[in-house]
N, C-alpha and C positions, 0 to 999 in steps of 0.2 A: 308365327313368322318373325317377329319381333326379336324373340331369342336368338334362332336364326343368326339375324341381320348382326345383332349386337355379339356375336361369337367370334361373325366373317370379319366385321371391323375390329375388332379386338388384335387382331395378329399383324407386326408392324411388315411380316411377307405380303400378305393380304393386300394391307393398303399400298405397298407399294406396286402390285401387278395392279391393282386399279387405277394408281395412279399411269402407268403405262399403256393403260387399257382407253383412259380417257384423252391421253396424247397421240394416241393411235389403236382404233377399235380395230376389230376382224382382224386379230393375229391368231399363226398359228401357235404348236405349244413350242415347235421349233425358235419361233421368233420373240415367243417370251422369255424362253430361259435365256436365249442371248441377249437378251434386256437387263436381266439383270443380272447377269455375269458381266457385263462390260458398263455397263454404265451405273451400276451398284454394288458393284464386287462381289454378289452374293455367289456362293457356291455352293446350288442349291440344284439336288438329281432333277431329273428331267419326271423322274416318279413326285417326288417330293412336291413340285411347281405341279404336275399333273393332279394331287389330290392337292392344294389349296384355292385350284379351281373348282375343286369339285363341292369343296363347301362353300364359295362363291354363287357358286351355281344355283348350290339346296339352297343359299338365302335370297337367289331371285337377284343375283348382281350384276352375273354374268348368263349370258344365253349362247349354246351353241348351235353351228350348224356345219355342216356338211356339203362338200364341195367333190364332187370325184371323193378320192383317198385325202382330203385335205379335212381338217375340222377347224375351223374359226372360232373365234372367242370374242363375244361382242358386250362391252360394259351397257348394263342397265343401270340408269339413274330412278326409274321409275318409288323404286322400295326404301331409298333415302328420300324424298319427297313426302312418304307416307311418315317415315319417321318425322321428322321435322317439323311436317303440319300438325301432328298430333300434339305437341307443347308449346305449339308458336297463338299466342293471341292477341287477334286486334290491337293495338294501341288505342288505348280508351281518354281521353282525357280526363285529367281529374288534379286531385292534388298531392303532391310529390313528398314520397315518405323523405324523412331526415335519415340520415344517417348517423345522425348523433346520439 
């Protein structure tokens, strides 16, 4: 899963629909590509924004659902979480290397 995660972040399209994902979850894909055609200049096909959801998705970032004919796209933070806690330890007290 880790691959995954570190592929979906890898891509500066990627992070930016998450970053509009996290401004505003449960969009459709209609309302992400006007996302970032007007407030990113991206000019990027409505296929293109639809498959870097979709490895979004395989890495567990984004979850869809279904509404009528409508599909939503809602950011999961859950999989950044695992990432993070995995290198992050305690602060232990002790004594402080030099840098010298």
């Amino acid at each position: 899963m880790a691959d995954d995660l570190f592929k979906a972040l890898a891509d500066p399209t990627r992070r930016t629909i998450l970053d509009e994902l996290t401004e505003k979850s449960g969009q459709t894909l209609f309302e992400i590509c006007s996302r970032l055609s007007m407030r990113h200049g991206l000019g990027i096909s409505r296929q293109g924004v639809s498959q870097h959801l979709a490895v979004l998705e395989a890495a567990g970032l984004v979850e869809t659902r279904r509404e009528g004919r409508y599909k939503f796209h809602d950011l999961r933070t859950a999989p950044l979480r695992q990432i993070t806690e995995r290198w992050l330890v305690p602060d232990t007290p002790g004594p402080e290397k030099s840098t010298s």
